[in-house]
C-alpha positions as a Markdown table, in Angstrom:
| # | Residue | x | y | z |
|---|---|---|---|---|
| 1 | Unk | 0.0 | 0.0 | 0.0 |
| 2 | Unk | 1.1 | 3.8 | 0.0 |
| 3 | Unk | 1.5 | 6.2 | 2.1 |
| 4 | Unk | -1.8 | 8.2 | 1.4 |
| 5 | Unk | -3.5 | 4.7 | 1.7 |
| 6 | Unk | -3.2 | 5.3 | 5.4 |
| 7 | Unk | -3.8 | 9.0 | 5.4 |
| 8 | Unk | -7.5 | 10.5 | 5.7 |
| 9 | Unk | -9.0 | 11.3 | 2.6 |
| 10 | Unk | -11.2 | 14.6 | 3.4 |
| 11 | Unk | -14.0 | 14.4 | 0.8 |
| 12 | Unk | -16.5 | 16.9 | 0.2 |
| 13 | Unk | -18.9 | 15.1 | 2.5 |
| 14 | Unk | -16.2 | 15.1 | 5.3 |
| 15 | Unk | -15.1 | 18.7 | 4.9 |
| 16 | Unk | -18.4 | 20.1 | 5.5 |
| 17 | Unk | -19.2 | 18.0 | 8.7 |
| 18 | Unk | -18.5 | 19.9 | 11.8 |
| 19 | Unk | -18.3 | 17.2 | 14.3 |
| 20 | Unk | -16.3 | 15.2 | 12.1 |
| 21 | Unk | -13.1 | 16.8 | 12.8 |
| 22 | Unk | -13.9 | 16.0 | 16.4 |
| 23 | Unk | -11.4 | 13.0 | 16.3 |
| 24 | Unk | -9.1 | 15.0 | 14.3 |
| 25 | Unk | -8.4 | 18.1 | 16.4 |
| 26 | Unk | -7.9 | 15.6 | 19.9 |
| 27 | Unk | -5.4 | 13.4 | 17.6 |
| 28 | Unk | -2.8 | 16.3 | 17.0 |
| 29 | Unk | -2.5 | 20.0 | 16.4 |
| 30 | Unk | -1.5 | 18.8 | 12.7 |
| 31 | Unk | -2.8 | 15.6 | 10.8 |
| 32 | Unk | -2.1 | 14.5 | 7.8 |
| 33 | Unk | -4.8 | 13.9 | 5.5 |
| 34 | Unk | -5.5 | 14.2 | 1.2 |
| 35 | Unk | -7.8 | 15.9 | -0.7 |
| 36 | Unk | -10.0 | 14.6 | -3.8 |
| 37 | Unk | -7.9 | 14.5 | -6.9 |
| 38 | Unk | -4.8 | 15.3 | -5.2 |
| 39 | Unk | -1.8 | 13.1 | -4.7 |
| 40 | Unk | 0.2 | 15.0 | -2.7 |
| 41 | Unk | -0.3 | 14.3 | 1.5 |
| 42 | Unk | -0.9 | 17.4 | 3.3 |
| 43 | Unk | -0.9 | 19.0 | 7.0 |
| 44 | Unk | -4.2 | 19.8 | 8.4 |
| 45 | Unk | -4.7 | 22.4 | 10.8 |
| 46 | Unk | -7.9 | 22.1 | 12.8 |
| 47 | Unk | -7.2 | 24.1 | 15.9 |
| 48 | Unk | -8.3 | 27.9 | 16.4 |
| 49 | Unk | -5.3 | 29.5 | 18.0 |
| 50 | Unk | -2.4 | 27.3 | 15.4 |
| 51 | Unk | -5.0 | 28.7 | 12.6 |
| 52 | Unk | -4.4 | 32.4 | 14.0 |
| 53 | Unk | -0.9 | 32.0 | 14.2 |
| 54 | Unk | 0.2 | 30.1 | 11.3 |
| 55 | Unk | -1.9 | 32.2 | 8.7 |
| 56 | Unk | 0.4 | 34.8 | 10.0 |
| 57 | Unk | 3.4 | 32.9 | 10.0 |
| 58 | Unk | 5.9 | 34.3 | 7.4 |
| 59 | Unk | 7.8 | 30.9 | 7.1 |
| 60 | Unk | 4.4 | 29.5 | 4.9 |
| 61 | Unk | 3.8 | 30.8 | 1.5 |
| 62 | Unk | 1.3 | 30.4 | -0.7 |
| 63 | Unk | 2.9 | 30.6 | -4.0 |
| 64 | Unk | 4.7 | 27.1 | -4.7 |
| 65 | Unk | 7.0 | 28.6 | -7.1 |
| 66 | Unk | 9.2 | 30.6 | -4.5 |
| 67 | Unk | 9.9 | 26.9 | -3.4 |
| 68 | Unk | 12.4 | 26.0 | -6.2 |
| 69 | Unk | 13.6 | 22.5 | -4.6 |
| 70 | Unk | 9.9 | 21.4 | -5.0 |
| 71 | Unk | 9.1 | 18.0 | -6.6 |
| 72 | Unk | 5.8 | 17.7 | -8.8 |
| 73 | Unk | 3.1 | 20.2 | -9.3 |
| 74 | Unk | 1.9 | 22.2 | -6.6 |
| 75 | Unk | -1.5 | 21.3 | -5.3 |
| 76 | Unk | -3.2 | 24.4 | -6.7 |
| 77 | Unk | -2.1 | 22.6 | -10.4 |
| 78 | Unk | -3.0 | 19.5 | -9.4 |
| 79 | Unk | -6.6 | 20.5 | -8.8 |
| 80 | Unk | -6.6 | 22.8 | -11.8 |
| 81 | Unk | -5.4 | 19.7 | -14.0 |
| 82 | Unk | -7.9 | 17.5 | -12.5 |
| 83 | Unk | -11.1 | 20.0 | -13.1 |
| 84 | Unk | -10.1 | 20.3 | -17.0 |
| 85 | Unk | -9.4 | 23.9 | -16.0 |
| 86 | Unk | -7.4 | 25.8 | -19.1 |
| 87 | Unk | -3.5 | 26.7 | -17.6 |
| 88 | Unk | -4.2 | 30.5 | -17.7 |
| 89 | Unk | -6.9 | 29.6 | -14.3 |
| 90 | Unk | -3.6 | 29.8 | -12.4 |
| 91 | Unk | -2.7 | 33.1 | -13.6 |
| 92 | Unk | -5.5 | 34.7 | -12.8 |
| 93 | Unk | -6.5 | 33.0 | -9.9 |
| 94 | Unk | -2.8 | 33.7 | -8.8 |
| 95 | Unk | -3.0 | 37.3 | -9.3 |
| 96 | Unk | -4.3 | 38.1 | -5.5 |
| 97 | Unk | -4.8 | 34.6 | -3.8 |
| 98 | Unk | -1.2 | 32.6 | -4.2 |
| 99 | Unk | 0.3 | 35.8 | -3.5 |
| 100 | Unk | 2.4 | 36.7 | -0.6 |
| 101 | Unk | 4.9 | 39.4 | 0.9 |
| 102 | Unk | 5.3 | 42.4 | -0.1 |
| 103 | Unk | 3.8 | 40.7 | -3.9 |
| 104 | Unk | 0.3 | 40.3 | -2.0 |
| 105 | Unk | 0.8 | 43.6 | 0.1 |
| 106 | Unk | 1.3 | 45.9 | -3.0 |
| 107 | Unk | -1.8 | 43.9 | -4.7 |
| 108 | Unk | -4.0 | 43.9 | -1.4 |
| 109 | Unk | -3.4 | 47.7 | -1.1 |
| 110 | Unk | -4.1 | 48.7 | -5.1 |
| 111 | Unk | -7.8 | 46.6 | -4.1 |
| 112 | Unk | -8.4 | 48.4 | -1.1 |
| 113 | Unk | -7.9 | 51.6 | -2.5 |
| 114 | Unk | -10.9 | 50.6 | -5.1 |
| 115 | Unk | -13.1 | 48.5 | -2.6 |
| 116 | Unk | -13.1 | 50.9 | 0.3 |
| 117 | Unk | -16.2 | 51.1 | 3.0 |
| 118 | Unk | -17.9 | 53.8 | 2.1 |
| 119 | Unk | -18.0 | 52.4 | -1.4 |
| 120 | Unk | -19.3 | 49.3 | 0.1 |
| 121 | Unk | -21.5 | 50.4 | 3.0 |
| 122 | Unk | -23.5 | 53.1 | 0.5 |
| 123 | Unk | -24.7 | 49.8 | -1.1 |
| 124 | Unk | -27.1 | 49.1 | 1.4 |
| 125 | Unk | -29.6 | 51.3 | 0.4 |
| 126 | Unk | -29.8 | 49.3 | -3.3 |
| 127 | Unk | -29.2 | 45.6 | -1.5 |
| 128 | Unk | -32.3 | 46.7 | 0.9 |
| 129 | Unk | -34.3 | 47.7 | -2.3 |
| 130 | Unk | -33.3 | 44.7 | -3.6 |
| 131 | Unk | -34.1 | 42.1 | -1.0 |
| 132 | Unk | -37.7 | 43.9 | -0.3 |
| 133 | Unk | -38.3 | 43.3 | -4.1 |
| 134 | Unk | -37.2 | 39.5 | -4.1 |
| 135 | Unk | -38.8 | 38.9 | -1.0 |
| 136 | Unk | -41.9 | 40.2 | -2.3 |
| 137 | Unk | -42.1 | 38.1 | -5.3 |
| 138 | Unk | -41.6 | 34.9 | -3.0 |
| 139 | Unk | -44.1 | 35.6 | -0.7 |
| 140 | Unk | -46.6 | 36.4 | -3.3 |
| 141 | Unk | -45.7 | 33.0 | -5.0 |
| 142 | Unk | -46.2 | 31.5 | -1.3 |
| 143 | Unk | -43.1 | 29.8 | -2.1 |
| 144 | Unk | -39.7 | 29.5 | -3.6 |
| 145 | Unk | -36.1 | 27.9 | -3.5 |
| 146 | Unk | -34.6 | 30.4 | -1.7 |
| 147 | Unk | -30.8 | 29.7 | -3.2 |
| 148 | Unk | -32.3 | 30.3 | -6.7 |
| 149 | Unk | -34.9 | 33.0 | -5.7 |
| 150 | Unk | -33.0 | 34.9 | -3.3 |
| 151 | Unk | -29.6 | 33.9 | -2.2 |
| 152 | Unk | -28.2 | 34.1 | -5.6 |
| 153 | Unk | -29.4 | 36.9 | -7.2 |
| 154 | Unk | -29.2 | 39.1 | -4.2 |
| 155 | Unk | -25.6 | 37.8 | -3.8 |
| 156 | Unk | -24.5 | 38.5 | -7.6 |
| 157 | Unk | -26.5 | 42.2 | -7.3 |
| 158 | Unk | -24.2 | 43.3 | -4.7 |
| 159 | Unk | -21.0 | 42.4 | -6.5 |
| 160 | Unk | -21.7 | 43.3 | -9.6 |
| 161 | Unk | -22.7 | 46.8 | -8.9 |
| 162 | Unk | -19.5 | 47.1 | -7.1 |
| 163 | Unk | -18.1 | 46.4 | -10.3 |
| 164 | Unk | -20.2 | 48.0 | -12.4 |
| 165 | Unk | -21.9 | 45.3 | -14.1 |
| 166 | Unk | -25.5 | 46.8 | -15.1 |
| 167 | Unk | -28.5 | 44.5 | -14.3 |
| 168 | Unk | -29.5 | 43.3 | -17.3 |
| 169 | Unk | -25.7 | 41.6 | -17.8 |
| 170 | Unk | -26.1 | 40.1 | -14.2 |
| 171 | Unk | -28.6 | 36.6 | -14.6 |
| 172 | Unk | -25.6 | 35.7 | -17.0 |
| 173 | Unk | -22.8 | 36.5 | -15.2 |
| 174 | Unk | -24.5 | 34.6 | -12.1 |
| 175 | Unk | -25.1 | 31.3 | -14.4 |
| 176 | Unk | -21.5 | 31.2 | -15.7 |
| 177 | Unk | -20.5 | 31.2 | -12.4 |
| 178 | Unk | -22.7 | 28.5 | -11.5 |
| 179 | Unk | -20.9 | 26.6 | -14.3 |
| 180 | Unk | -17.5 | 27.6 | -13.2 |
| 181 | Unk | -18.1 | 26.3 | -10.1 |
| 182 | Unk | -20.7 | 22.8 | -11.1 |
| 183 | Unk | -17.0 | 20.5 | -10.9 |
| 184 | Unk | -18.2 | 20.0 | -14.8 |
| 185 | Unk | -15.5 | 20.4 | -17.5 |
| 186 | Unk | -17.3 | 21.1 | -20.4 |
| 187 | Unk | -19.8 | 23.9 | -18.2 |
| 188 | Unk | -16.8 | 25.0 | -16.4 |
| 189 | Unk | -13.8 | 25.8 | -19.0 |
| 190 | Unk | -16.4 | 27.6 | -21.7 |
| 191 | Unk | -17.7 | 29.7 | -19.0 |
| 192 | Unk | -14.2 | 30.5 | -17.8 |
| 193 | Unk | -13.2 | 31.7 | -21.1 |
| 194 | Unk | -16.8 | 33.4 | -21.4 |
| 195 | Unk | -15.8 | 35.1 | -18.0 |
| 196 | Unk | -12.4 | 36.3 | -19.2 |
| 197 | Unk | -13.8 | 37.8 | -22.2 |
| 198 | Unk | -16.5 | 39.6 | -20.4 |
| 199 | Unk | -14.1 | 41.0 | -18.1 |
| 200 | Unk | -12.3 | 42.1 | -21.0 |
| 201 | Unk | -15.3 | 44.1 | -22.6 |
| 202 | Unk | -15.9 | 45.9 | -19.8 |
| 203 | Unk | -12.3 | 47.0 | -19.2 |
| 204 | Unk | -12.6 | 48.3 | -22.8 |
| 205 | Unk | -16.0 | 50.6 | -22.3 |
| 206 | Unk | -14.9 | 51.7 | -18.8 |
| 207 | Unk | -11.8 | 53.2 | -20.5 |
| 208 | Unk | -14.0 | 54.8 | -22.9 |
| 209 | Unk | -16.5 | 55.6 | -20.3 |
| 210 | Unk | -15.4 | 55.9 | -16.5 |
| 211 | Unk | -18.1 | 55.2 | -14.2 |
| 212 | Unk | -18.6 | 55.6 | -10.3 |
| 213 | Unk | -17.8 | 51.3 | -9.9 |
| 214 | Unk | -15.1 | 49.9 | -8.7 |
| 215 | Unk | -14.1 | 48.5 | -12.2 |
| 216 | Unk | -13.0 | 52.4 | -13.0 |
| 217 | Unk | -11.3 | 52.8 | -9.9 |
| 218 | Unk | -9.0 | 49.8 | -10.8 |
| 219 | Unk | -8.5 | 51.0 | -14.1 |
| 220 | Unk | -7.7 | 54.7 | -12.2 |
| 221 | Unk | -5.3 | 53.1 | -10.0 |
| 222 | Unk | -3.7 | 51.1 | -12.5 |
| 223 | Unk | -2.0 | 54.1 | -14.4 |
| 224 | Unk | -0.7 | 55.3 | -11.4 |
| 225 | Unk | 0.9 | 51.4 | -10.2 |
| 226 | Unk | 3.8 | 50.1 | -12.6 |
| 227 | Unk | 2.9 | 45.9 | -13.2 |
| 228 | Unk | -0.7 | 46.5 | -12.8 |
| 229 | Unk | -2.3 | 46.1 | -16.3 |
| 230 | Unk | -5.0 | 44.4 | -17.8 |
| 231 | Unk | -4.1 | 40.8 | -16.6 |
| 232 | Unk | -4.0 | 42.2 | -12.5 |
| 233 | Unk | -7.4 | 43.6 | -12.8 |
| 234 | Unk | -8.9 | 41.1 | -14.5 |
| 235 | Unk | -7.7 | 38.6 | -12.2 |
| 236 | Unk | -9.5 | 40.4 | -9.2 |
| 237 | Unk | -12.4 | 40.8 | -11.0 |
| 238 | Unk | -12.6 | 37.1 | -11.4 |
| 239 | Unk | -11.7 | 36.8 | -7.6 |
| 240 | Unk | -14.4 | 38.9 | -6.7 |
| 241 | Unk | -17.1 | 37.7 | -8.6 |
| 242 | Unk | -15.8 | 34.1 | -7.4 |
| 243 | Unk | -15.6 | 34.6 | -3.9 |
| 244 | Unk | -18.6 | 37.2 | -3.8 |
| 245 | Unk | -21.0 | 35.1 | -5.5 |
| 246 | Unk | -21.0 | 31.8 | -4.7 |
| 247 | Unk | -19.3 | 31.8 | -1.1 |
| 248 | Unk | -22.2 | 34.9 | -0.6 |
| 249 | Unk | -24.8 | 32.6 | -1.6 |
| 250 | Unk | -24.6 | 30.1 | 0.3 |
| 251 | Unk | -23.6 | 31.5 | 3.3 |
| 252 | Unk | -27.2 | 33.1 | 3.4 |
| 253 | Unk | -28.4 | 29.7 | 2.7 |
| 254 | Unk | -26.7 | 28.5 | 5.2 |
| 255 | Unk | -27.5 | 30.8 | 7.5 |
| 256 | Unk | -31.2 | 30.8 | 6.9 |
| 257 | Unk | -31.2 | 27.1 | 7.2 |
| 258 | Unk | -29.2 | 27.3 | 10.8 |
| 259 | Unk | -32.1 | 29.8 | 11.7 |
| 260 | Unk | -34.8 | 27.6 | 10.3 |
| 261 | Unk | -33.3 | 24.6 | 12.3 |
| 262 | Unk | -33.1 | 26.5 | 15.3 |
| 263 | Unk | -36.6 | 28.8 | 15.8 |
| 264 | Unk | -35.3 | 29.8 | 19.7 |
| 265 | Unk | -32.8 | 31.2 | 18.0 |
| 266 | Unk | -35.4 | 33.3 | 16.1 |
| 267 | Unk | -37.7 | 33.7 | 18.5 |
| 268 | Unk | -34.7 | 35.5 | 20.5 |
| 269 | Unk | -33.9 | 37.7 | 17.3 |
| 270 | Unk | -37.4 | 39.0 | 17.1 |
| 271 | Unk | -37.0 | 40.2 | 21.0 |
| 272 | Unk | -34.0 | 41.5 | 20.5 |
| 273 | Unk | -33.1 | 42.4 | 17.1 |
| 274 | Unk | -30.3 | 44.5 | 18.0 |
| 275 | Unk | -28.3 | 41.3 | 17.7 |
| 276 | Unk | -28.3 | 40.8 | 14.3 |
| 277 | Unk | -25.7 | 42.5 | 13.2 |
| 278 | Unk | -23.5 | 42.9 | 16.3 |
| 279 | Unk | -23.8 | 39.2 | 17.1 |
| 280 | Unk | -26.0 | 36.9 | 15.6 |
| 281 | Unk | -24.4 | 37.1 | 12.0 |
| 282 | Unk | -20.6 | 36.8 | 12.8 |
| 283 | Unk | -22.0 | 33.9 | 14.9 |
| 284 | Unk | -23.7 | 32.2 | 11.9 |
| 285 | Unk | -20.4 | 33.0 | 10.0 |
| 286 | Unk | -18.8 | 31.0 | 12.7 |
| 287 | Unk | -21.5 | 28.2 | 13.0 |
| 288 | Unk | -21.9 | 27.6 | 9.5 |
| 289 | Unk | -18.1 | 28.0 | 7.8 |
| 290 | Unk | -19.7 | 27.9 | 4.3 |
| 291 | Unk | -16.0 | 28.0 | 3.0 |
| 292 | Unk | -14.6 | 24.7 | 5.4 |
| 293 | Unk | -11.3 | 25.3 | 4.3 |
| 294 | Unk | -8.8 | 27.8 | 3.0 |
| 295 | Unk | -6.1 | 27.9 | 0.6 |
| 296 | Unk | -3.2 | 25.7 | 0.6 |
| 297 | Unk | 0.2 | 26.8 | 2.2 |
| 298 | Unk | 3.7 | 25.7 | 1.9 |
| 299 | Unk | 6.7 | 25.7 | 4.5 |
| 300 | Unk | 9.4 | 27.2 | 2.9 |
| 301 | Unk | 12.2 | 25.3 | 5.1 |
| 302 | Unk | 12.4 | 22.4 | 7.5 |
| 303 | Unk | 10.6 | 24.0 | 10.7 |
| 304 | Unk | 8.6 | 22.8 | 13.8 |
| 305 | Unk | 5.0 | 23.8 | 14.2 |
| 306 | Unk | 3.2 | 23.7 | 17.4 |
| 307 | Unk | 5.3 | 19.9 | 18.1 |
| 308 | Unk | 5.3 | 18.9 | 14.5 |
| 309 | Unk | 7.9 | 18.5 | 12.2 |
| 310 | Unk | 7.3 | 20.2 | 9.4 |
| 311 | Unk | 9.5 | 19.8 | 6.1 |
| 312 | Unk | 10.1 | 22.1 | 3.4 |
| 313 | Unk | 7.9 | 22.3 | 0.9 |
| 314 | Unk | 5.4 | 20.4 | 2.9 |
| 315 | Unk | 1.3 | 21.6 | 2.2 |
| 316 | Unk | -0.5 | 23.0 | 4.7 |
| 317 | Unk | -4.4 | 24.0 | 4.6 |
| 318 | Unk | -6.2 | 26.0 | 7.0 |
| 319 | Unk | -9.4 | 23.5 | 8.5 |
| 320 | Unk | -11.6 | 26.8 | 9.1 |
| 321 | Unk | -14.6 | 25.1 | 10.3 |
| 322 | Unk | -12.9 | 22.9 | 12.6 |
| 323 | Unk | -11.2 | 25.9 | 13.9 |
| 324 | Unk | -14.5 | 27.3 | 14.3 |
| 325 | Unk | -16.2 | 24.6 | 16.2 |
| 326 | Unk | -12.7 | 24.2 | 18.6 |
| 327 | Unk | -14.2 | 23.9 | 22.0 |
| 328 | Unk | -10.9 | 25.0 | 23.0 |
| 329 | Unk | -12.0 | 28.9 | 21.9 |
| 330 | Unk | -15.4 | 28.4 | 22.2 |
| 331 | Unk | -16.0 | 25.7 | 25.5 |
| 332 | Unk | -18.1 | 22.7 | 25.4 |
| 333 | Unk | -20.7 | 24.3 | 23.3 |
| 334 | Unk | -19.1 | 25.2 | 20.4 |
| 335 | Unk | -21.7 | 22.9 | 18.2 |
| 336 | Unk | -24.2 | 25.1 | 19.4 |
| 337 | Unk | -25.4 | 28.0 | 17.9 |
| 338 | Unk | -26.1 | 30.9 | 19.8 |
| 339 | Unk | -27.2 | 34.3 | 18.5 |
| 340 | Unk | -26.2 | 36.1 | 21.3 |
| 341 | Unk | -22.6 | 34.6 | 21.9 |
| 342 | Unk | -20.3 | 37.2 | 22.5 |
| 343 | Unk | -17.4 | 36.9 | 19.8 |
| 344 | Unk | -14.7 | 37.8 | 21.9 |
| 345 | Unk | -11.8 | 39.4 | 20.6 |
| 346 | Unk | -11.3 | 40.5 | 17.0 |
| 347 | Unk | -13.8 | 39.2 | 14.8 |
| 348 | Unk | -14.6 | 35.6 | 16.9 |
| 349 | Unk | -14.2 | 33.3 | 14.0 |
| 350 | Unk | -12.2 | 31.9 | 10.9 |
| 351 | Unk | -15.1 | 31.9 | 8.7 |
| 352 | Unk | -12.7 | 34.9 | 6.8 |
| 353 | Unk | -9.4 | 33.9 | 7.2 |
| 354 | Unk | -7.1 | 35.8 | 9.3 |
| 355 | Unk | -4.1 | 37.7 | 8.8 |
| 356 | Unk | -2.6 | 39.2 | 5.7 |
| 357 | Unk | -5.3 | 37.2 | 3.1 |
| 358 | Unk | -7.9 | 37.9 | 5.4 |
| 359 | Unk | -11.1 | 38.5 | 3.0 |
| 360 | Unk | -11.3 | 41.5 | 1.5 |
| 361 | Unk | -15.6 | 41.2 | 1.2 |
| 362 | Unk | -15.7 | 40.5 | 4.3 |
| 363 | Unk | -17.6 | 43.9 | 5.4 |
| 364 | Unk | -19.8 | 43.4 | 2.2 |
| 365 | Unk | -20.7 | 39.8 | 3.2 |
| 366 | Unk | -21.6 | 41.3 | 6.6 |
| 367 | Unk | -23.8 | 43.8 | 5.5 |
| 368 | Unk | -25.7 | 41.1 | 2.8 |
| 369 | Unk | -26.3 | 39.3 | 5.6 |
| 370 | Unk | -28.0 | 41.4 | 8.2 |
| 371 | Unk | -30.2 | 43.1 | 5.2 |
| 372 | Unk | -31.2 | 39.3 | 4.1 |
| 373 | Unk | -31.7 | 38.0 | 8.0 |
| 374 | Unk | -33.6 | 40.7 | 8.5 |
| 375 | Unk | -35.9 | 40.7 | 6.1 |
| 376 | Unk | -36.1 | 36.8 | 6.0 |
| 377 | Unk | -37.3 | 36.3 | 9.8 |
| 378 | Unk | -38.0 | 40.0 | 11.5 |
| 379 | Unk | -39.7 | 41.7 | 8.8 |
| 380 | Unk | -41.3 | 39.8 | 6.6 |
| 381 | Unk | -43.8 | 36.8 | 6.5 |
| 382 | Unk | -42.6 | 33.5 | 8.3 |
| 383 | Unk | -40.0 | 31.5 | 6.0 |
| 384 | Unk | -40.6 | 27.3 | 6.9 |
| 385 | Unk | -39.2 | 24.1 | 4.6 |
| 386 | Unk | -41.3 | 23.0 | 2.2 |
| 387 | Unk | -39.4 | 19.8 | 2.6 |
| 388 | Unk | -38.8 | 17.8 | 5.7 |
| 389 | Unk | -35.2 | 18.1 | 6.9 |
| 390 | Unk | -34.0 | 14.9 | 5.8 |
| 391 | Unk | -35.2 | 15.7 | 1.8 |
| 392 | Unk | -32.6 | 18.3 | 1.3 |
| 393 | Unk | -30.0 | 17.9 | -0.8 |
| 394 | Unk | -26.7 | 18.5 | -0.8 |
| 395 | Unk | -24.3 | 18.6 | -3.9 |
| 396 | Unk | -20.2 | 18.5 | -3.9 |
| 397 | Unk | -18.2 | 21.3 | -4.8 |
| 398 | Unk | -14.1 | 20.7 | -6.0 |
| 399 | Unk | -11.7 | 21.2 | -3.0 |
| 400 | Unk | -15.0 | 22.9 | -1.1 |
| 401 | Unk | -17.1 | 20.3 | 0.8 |
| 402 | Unk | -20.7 | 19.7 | 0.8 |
| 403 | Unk | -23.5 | 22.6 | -0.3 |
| 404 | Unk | -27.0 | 22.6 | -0.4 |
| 405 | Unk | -28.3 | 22.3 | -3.5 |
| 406 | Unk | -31.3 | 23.7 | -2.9 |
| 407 | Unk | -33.4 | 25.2 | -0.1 |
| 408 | Unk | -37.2 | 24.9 | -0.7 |
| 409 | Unk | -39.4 | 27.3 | 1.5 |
| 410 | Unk | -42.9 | 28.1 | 2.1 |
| 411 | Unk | -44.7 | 31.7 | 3.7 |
């Protein structure tokens, strides 16, 4: 047999079960395990104070290539051979996520300058708008599937009017997302190249015609940066509308489900609705960890970490929702969820990272959230499944667990 024969093999069924890493975190602060399609072993990290300090360890990169004594592919390539994905996926997806030093700092900063607060936080007028008028239609209808009906388009409003993507392009950009994300080849690589293309166009008019979005801004800051061209921005675009659709979406699925599961938990909100967005959604972020795990690291020399040997070159991926349910941060009761759990220091959870690649939407994510919550269960007519619990289905996404795939309510 081989090695990985005796390793754990987390599978999209295992890296969305909370209590599964139970047995994981007692074993040791690192475990080796392998991922679907991937050869390569790699160290797990399932505790919530090793999470905080090694995503800020300097000695773990995320770009493979600074390691030139590597053998093989890097695990990022293995999973983009394996999906069907076309070679230029890795530079784009590179562009901001496998980037790290003062690479990722320059390229975090040139983002932030576009994707500030105030840009961010004077959506909420529009999202509310928006959610009222989705809302609206469902309840009329007496029903819906709330990931189709609700989550997603509400999710893919807010980033593409960041962007500047007008309404009318948005149903499309939302479905080629769905295909770049379905784990199909011949959905995912057309709408890739569809994706790129788009991005393209809109680089084009917003030369021609600078807008108030944050595609403009980019361009703006781009003939002020040396090395930031065309390829950078349209890398973060594709970031963006990757991490702020689908992630989005489902988090609010995920979170509405929680809530559904859990009407004390409502029943509390409605008394005190104060909670929402001071404490009941960063502990849904927690409870729910809709992205289980985060990108893959690399130790860049033979090291020891928290009484494990480490070698060079050796993977490492963050276990955020184990690190979230550690009883160890949050007592015996991390399994449970509780709206009016006070998060503690910082932000109380993993469910964005931490440390220099902490996420970048997170405030936008927030803010989706407590407009959607609240007009889900305070304001508008009682959501309940149209199915019992056991009916729902879950579907797998590459590298990313188990997701619903699809929530059927009734008002």
């Amino acid at each position: 047999m081989s090695l990985t024969e005796y390793i754990p093999k987390l599978n999209s069924e295992f890296v969305s079960t909370a209590s599964a890493y139970r047995a994981l975190r007692e074993q040791a602060p690192l475990v080796r395990v392998t991922l679907p399609d991937v050869d390569t072993p790699m160290w797990l990290v399932t505790r919530y104070e090793d999470m905080k300090t090694i995503l800020n360890d300097s000695r773990f990169v995320r770009d493979a290539t600074k390691l030139s004594a590597q053998e093989g592919p890097s695990i990022t390539d293995q999973m983009i051979a394996a999906y069907g994905l076309p070679p230029e996926f890795g530079d784009y997806n590179g562009i901001l996520v496998l980037s790290d030093g003062e690479d990722h700092l320059r390229m975090r900063s040139v983002i932030t300058r576009a994707f500030t607060a105030r840009r961010v936080n004077a959506l909420r007028p529009a999202l509310e708008r928006v959610t009222r008028k989705l809302h609206r239609t469902m309840s009329a209808r007496g029903e819906a599937e709330l990931l189709e009906d609700f989550c997603y388009p509400l999710a893919s409003f807010a980033i593409c009017e960041l962007l500047g993507i007008g309404e009318v392009d948005q149903p499309q950009v939302r479905k080629e997302m769905m295909d770049a994300i379905s784990g199909e080849p011949d959905r995912l690589v057309p709408a890739f190249k569809n994706m790129v293309e788009r991005c393209r166009s809109l680089l084009e008019l917003r030369r021609e015609n600078p807008r108030d979005d944050l595609i403009s801004e980019l361009l703006r800051v781009g003939e002020e940066e040396d090395g930031f061209g065309e390829k950078q921005i349209i890398g973060i675009v594709l970031t963006l509308i990757d991490t702020g659709i689908g992630p989005a979406a489902h988090f609010l699925a995920d979170a509405a489900l929680a809530l559904l599961d859990h009407p004390d938990q409502v029943r509390r909100l409605r008394e005190e609705p104060e909670l929402i967005g001071t404490r009941a959604v960063p502990e849904l972020l927690r409870f729910t960890s809709s992205v289980p795990v985060g990108a893959p690291m690399y130790a860049t020399k033979d090291l020891e970490f928290a009484g494990i040997q480490v070698s060079r070159g050796d993977a490492v991926i963050p276990g955020l929702l184990a690190a979230n349910h550690d009883p160890r941060k949050y007592s015996d009761d991390a399994l449970r969820l509780d709206v009016g759990r006070e998060p503690g220091g910082g932000v109380g959870h993993m469910a964005f990272g931490h440390g220099p690649h902490y996420c970048i939407g997170s405030v936008l994510a927030r803010i989706q959230a407590e407009v959607a919550l609240d007009r889900l269960f305070l304001q508008g007519d009682d959501a309940q499944l149209a199915v019992h619990r056991d009916e729902l289905e879950f579907v797998a996404r590459p590298g990313d667990g188990m997701h619903l795939k699809s929530l059927p309510v009734r008002f």
